[in-house]
NUFIFI-949031 format. One record per atom (N, C-alpha, C): residue number from 1; residue in one letter; atom name; x, y, z. Coordinates in nm, 2 decimals. Atoms other than C-alpha are relative to their C-alpha. Layout:
// residues N
atom num=NUM | residu=A | atome=CA | u=X | v=Y | w=Z
...
//
This chain:
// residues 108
atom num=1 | residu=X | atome=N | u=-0.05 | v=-0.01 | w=-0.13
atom num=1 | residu=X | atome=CA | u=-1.54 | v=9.29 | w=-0.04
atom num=1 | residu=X | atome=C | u=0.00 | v=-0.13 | w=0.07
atom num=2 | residu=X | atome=N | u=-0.05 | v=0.10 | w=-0.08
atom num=2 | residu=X | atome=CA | u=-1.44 | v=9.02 | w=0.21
atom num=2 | residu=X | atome=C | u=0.11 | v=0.03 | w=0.11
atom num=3 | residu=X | atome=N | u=-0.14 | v=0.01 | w=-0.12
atom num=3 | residu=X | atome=CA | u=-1.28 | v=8.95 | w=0.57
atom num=3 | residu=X | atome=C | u=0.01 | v=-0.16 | w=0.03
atom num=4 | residu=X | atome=N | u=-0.04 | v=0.08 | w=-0.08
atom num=4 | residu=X | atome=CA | u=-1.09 | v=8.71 | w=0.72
atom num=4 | residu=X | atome=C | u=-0.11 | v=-0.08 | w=0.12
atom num=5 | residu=X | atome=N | u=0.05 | v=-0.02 | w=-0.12
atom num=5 | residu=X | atome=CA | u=-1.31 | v=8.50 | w=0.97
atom num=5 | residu=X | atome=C | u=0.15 | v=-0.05 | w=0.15
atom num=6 | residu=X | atome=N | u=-0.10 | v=-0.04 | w=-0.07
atom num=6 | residu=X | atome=CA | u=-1.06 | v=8.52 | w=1.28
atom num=6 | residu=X | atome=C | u=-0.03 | v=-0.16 | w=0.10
atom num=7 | residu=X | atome=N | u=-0.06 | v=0.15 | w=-0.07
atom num=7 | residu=X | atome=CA | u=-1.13 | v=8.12 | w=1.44
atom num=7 | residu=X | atome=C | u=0.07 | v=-0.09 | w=-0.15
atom num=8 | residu=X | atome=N | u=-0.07 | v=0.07 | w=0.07
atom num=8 | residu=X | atome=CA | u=-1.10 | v=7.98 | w=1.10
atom num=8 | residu=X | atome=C | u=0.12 | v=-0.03 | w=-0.10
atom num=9 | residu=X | atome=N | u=-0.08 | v=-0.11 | w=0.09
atom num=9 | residu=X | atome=CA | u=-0.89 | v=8.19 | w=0.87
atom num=9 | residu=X | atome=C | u=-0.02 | v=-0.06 | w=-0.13
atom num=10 | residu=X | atome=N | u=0.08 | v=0.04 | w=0.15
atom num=10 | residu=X | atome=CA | u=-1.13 | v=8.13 | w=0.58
atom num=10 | residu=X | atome=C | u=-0.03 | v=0.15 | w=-0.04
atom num=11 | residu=X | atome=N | u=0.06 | v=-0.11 | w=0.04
atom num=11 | residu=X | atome=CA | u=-1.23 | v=8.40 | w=0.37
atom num=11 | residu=X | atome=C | u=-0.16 | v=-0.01 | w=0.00
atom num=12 | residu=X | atome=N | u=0.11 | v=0.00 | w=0.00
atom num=12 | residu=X | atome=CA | u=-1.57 | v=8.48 | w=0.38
atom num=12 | residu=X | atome=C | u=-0.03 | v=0.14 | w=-0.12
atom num=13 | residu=X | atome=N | u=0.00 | v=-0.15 | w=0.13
atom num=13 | residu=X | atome=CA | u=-1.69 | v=8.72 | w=0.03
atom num=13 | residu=X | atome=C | u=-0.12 | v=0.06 | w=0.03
atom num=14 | residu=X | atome=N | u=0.09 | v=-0.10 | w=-0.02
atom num=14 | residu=X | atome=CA | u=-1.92 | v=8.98 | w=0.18
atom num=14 | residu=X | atome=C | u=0.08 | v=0.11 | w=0.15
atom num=15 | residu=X | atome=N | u=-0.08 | v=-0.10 | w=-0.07
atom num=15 | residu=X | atome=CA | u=-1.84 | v=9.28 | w=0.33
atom num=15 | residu=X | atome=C | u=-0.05 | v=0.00 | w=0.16
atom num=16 | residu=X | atome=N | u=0.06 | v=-0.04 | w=-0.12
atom num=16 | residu=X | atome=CA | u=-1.86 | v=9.38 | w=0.70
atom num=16 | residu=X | atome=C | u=-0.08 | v=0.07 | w=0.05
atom num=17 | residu=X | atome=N | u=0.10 | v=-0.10 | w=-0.03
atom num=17 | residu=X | atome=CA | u=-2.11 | v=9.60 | w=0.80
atom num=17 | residu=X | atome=C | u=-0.12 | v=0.07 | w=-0.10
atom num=18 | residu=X | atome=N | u=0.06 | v=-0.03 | w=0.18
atom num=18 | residu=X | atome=CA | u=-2.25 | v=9.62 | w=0.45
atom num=18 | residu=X | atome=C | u=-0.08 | v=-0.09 | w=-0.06
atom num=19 | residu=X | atome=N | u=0.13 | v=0.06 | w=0.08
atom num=19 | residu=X | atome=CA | u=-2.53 | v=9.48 | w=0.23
atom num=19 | residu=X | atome=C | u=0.11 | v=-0.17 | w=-0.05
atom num=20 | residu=X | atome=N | u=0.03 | v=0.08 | w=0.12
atom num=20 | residu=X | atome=CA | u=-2.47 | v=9.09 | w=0.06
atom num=20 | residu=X | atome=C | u=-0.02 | v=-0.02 | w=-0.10
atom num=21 | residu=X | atome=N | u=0.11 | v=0.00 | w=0.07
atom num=21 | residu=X | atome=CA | u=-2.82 | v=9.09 | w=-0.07
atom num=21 | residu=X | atome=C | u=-0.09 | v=0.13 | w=0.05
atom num=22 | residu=X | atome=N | u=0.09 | v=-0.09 | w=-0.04
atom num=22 | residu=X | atome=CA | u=-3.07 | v=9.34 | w=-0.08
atom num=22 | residu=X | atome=C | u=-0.14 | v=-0.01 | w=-0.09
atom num=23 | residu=X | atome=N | u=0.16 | v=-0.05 | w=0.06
atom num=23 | residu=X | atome=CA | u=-3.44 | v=9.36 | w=-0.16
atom num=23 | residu=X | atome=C | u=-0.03 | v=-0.14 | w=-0.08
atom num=24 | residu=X | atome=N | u=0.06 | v=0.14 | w=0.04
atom num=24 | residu=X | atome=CA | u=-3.55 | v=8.98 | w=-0.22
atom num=24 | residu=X | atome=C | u=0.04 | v=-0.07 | w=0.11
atom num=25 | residu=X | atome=N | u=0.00 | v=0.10 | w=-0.09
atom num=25 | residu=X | atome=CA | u=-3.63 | v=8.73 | w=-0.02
atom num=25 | residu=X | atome=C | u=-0.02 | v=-0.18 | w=-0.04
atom num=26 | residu=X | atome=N | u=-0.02 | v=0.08 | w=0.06
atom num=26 | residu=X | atome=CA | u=-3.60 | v=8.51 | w=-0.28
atom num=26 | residu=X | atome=C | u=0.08 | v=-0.15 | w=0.02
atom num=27 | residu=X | atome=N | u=-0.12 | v=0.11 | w=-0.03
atom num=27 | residu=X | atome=CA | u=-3.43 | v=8.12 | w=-0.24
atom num=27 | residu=X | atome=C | u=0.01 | v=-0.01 | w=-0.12
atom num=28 | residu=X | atome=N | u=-0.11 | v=0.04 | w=0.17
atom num=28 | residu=X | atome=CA | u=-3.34 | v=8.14 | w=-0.64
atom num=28 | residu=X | atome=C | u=0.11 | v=0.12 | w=0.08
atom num=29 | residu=X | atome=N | u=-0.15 | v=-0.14 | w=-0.03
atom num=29 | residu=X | atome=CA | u=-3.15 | v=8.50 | w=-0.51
atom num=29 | residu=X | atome=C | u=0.10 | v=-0.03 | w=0.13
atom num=30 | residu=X | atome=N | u=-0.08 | v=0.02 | w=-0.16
atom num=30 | residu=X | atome=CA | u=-3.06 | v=8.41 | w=-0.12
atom num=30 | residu=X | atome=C | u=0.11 | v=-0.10 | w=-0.06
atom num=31 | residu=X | atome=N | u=-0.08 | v=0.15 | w=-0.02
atom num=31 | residu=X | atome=CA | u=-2.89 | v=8.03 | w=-0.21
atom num=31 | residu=X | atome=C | u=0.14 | v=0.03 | w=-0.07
atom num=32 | residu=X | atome=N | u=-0.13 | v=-0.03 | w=0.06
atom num=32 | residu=X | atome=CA | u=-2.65 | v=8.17 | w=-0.50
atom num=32 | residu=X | atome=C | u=0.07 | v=0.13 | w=0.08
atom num=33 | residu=X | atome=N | u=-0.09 | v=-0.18 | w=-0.08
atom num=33 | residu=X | atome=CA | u=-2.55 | v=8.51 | w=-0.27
atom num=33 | residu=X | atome=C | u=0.08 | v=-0.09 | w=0.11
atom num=34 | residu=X | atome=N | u=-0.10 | v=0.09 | w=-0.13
atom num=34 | residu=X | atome=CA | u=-2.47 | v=8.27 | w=0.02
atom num=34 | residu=X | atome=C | u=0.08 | v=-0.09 | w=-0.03
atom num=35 | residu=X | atome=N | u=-0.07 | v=0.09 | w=0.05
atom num=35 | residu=X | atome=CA | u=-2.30 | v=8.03 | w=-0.15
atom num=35 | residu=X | atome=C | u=0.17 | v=0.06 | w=-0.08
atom num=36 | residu=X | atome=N | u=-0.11 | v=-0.06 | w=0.04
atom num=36 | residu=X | atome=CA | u=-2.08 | v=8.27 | w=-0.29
atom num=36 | residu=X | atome=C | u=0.06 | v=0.08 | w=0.08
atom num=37 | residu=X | atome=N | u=-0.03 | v=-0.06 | w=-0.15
atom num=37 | residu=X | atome=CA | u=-2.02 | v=8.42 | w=0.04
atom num=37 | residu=X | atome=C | u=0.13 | v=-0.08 | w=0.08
atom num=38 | residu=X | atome=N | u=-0.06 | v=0.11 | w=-0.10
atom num=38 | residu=X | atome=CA | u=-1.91 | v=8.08 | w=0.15
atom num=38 | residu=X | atome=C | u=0.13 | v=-0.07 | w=-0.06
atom num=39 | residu=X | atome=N | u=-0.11 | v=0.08 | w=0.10
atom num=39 | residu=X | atome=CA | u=-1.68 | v=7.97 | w=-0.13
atom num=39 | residu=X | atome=C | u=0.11 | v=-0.04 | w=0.00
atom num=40 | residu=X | atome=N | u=-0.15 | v=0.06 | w=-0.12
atom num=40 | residu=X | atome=CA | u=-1.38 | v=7.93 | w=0.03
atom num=40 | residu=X | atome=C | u=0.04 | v=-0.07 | w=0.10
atom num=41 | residu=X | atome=N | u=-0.01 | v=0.07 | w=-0.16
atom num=41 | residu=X | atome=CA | u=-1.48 | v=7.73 | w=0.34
atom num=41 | residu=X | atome=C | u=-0.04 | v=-0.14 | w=0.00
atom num=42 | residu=X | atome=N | u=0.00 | v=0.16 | w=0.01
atom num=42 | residu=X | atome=CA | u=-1.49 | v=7.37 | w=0.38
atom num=42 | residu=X | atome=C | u=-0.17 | v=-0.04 | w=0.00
atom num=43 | residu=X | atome=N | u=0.15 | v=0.03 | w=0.00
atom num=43 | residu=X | atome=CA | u=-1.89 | v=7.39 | w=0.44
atom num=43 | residu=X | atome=C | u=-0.03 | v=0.05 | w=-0.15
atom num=44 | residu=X | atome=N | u=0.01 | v=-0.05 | w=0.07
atom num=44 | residu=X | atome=CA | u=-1.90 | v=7.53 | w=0.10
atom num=44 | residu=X | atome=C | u=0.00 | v=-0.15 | w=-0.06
atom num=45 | residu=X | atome=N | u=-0.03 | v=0.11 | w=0.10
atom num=45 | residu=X | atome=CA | u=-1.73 | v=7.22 | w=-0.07
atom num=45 | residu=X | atome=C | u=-0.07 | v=-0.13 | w=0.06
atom num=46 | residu=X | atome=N | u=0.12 | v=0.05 | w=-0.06
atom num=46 | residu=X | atome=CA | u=-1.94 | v=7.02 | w=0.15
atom num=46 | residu=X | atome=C | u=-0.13 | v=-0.03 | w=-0.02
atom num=47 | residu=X | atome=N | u=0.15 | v=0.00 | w=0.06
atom num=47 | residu=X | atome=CA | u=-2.26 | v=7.14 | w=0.02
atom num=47 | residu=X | atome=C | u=0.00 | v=-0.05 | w=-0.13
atom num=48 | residu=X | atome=N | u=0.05 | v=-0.05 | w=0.11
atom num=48 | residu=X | atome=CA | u=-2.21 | v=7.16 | w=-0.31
atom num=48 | residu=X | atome=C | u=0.07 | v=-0.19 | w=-0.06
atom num=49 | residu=X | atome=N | u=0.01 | v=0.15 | w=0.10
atom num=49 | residu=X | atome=CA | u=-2.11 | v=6.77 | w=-0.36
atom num=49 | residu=X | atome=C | u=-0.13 | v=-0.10 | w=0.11
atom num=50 | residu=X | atome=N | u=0.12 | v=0.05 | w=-0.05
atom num=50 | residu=X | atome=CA | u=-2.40 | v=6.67 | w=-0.09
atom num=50 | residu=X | atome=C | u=-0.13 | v=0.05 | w=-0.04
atom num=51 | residu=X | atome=N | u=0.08 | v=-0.10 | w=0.04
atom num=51 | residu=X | atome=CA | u=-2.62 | v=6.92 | w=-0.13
atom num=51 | residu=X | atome=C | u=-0.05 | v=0.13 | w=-0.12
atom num=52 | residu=X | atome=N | u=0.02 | v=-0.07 | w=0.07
atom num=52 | residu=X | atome=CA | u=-2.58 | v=7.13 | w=-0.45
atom num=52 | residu=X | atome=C | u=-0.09 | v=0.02 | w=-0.11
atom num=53 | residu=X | atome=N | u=0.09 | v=-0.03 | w=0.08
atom num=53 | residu=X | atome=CA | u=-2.81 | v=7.30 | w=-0.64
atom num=53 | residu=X | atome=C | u=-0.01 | v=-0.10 | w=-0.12
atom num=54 | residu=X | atome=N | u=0.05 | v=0.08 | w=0.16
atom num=54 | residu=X | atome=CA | u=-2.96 | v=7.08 | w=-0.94
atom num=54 | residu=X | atome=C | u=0.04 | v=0.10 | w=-0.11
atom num=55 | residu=X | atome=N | u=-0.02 | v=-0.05 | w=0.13
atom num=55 | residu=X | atome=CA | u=-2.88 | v=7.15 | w=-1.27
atom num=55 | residu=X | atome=C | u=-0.14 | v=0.08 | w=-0.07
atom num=56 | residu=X | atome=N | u=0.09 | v=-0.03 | w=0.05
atom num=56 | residu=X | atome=CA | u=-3.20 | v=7.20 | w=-1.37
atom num=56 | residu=X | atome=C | u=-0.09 | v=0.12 | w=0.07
atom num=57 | residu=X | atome=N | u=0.06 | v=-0.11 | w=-0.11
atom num=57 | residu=X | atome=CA | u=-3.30 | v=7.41 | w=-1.06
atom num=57 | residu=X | atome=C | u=0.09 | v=0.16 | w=-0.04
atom num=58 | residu=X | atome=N | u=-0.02 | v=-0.13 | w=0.03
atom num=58 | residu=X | atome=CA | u=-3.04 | v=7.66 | w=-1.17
atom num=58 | residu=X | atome=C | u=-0.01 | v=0.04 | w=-0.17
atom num=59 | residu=X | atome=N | u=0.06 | v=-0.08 | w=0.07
atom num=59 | residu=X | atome=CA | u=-3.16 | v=7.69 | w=-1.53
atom num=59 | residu=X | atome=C | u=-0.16 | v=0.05 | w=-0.01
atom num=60 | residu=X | atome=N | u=0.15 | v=-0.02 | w=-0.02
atom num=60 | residu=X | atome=CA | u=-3.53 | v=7.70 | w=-1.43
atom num=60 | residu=X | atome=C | u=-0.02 | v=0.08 | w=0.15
atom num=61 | residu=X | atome=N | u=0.06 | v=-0.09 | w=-0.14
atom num=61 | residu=X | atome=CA | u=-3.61 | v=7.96 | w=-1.11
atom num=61 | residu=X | atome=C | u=-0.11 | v=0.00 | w=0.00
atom num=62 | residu=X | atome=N | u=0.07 | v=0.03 | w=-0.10
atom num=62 | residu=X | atome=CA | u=-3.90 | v=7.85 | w=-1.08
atom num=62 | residu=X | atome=C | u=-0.06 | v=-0.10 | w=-0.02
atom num=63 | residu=X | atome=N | u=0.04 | v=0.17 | w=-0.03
atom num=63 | residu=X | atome=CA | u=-3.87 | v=7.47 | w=-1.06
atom num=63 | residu=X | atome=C | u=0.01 | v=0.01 | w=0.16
atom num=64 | residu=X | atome=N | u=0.01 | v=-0.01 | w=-0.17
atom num=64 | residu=X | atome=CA | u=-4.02 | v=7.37 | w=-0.72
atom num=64 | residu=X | atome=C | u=0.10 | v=-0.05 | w=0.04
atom num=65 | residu=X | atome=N | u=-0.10 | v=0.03 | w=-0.04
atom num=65 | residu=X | atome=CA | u=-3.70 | v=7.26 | w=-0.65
atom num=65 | residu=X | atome=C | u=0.08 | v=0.11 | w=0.09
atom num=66 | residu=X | atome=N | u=-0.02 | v=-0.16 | w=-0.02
atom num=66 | residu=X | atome=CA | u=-3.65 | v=7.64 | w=-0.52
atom num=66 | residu=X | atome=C | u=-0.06 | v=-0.05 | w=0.11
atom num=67 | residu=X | atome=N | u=0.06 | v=0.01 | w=-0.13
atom num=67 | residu=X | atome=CA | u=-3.93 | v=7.62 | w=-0.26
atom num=67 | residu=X | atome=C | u=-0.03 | v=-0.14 | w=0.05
atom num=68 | residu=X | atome=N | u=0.01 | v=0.13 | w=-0.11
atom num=68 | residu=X | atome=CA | u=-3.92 | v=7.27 | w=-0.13
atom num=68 | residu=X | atome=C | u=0.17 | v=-0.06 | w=0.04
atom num=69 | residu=X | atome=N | u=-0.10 | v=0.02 | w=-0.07
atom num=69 | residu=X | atome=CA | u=-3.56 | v=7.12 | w=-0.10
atom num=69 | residu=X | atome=C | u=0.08 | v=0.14 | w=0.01
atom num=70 | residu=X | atome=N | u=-0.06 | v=-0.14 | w=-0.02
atom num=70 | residu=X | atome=CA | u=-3.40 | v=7.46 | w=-0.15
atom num=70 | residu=X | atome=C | u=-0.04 | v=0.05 | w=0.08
atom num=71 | residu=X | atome=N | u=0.00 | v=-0.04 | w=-0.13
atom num=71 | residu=X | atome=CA | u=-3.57 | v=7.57 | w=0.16
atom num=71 | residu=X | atome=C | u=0.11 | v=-0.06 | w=0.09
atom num=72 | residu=X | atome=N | u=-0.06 | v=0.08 | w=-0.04
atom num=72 | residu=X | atome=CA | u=-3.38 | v=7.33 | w=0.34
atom num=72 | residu=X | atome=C | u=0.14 | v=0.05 | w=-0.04
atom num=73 | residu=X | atome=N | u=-0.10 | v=-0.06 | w=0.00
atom num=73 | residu=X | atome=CA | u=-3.06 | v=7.43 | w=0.18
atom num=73 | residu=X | atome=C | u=0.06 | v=0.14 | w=0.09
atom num=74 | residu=X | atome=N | u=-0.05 | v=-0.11 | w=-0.08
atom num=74 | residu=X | atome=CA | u=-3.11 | v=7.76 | w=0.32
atom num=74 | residu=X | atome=C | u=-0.03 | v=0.04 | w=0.11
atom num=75 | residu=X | atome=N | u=0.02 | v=-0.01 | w=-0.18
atom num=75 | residu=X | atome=CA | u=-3.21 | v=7.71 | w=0.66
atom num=75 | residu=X | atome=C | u=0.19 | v=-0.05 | w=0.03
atom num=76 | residu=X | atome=N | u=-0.18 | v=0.06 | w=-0.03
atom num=76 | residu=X | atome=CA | u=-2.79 | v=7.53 | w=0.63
atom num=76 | residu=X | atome=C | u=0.05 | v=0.10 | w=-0.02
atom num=77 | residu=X | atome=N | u=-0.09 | v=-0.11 | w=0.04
atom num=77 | residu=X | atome=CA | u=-2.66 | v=7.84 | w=0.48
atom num=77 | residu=X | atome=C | u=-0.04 | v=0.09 | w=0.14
atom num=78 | residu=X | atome=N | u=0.00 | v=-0.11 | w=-0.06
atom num=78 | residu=X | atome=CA | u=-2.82 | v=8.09 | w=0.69
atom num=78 | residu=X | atome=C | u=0.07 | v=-0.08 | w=0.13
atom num=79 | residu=X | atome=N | u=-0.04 | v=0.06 | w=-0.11
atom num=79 | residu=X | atome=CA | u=-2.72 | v=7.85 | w=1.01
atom num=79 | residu=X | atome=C | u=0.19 | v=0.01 | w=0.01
atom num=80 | residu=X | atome=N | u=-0.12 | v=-0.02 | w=0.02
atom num=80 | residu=X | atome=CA | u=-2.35 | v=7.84 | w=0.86
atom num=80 | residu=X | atome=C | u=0.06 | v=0.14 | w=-0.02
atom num=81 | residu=X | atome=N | u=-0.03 | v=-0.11 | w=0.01
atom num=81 | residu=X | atome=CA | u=-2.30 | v=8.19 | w=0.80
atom num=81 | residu=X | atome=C | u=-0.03 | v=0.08 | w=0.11
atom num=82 | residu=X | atome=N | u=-0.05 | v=0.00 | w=-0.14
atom num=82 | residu=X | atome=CA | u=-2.40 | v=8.25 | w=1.15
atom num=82 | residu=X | atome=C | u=0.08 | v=0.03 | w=0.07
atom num=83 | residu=X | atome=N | u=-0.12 | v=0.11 | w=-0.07
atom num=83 | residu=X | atome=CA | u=-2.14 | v=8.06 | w=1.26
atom num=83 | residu=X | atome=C | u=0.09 | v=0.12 | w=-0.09
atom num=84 | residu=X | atome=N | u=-0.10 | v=-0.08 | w=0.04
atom num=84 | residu=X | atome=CA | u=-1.87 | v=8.28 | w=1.08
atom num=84 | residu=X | atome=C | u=-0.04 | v=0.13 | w=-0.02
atom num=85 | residu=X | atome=N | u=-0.04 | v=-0.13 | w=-0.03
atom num=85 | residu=X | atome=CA | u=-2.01 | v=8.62 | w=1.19
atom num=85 | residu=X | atome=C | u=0.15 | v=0.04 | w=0.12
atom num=86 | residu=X | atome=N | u=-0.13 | v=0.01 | w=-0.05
atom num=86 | residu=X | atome=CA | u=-1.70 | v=8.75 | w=1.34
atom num=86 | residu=X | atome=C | u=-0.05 | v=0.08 | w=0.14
atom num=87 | residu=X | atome=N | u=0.03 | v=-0.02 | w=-0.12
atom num=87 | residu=X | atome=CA | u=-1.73 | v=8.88 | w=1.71
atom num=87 | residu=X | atome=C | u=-0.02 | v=0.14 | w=0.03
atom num=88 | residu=X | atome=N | u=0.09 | v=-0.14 | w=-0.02
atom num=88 | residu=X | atome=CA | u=-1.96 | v=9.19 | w=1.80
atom num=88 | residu=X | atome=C | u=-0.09 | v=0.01 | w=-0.13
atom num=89 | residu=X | atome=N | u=0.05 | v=-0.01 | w=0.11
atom num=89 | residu=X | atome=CA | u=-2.10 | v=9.11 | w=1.44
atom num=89 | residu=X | atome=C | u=-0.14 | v=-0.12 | w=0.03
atom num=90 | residu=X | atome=N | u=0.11 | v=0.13 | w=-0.02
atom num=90 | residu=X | atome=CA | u=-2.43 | v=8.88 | w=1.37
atom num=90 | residu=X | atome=C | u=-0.03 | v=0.00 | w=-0.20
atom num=91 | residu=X | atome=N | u=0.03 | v=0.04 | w=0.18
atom num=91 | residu=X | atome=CA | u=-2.52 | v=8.78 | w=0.99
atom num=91 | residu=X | atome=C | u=-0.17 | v=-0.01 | w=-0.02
atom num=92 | residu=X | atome=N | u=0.12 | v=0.02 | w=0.01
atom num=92 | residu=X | atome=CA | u=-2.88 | v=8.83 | w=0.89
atom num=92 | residu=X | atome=C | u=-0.09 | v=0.19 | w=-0.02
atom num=93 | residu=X | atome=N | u=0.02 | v=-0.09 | w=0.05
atom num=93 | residu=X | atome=CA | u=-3.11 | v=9.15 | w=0.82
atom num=93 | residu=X | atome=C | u=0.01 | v=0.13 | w=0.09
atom num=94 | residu=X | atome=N | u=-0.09 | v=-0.13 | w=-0.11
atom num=94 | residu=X | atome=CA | u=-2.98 | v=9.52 | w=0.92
atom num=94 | residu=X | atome=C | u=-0.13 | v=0.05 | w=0.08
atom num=95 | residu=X | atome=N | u=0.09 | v=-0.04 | w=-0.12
atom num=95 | residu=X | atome=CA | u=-3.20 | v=9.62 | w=1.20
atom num=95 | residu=X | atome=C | u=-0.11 | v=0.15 | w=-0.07
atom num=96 | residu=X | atome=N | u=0.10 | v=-0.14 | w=-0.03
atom num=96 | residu=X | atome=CA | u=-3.34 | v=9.97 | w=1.04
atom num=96 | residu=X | atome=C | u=-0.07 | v=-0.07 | w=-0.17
atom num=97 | residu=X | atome=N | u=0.08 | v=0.04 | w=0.10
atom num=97 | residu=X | atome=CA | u=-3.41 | v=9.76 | w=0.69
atom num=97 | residu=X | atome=C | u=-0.01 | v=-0.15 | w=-0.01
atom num=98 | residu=X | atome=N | u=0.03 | v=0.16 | w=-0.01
atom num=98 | residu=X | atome=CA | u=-3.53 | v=9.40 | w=0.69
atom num=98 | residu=X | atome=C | u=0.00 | v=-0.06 | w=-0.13
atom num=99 | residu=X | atome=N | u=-0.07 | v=0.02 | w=0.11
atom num=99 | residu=X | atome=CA | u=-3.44 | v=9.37 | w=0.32
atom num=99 | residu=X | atome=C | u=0.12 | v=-0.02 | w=-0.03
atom num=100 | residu=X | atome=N | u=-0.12 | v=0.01 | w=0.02
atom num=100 | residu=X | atome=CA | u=-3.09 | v=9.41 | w=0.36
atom num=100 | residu=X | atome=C | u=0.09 | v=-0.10 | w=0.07
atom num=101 | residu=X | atome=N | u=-0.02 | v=0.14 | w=-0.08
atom num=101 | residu=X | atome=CA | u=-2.89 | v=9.13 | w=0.42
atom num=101 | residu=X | atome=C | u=0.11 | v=-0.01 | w=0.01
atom num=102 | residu=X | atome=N | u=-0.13 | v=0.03 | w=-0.03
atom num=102 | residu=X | atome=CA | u=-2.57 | v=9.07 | w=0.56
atom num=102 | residu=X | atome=C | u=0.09 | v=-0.03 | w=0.15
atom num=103 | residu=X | atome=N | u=-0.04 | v=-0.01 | w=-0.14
atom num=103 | residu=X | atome=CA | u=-2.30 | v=9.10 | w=0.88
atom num=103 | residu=X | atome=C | u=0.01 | v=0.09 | w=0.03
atom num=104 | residu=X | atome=N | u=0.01 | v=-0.10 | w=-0.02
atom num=104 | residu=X | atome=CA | u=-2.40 | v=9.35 | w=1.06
atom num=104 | residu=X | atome=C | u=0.08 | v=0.01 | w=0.13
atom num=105 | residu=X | atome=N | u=-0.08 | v=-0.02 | w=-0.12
atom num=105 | residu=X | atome=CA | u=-2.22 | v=9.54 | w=1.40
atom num=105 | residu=X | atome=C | u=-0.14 | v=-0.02 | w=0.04
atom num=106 | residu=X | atome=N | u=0.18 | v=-0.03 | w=-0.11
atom num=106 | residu=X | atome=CA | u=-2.48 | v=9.43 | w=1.69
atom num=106 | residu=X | atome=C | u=0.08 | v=0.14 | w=0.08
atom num=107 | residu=X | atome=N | u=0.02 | v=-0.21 | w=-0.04
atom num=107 | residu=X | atome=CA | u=-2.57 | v=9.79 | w=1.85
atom num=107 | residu=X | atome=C | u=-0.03 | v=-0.03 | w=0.15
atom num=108 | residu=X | atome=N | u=0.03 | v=0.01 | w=-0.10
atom num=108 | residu=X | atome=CA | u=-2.62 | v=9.60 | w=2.16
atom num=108 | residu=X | atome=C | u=0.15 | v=0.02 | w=0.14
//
């Protein structure tokens, strides 16, 4: 699933109101979910010739390469995917489960 985001008119590949990721809090699991979220958007192709995961980082999960600059990666992802929740939505975990992760409707 995927929508439209409505300033940029990029696709974004995760559903609206609906799960991502669920049940890890993992940065081997978070960095490739978001990244494939983002795939279509200019911050995408961005990261991935500045910033892209090492070769080595994605046959080994758990080279510290995961928890030291890969933190950092995904403090940018979650910051960018923010940014392309779409309006009355917010990106990050659903309010009644803190495992589940995605853009959710705010209830406010």
């Amino acid at each position: 699933m995927a929508f439209i985001n409505e300033k940029t008119n990029k696709t974004i590949h995760a559903p609206l109101n609906g799960t991502l990721i669920h049940s890890t809090f993992r940065t081997q699991d978070l960095i490739p979910a978001y990244l494939e979220a983002l795939k279509d958007t200019a911050e995408y192709e961005q990261l991935m010739v500045n910033n892209g995961i090492p070769s080595y980082a994605l046959e080994d999960k758990d080279a510290e390469w995961w928890d030291e600059d890969g933190n950092y990666l995904l403090e940018e992802l979650v910051d960018i995917l923010e940014q392309y929740a779409p309006s009355g939505y917010y990106f990050g975990s659903h309010p009644n489960d803190g495992c589940d992760i995605g853009f959710w409707l705010r209830e406010d």
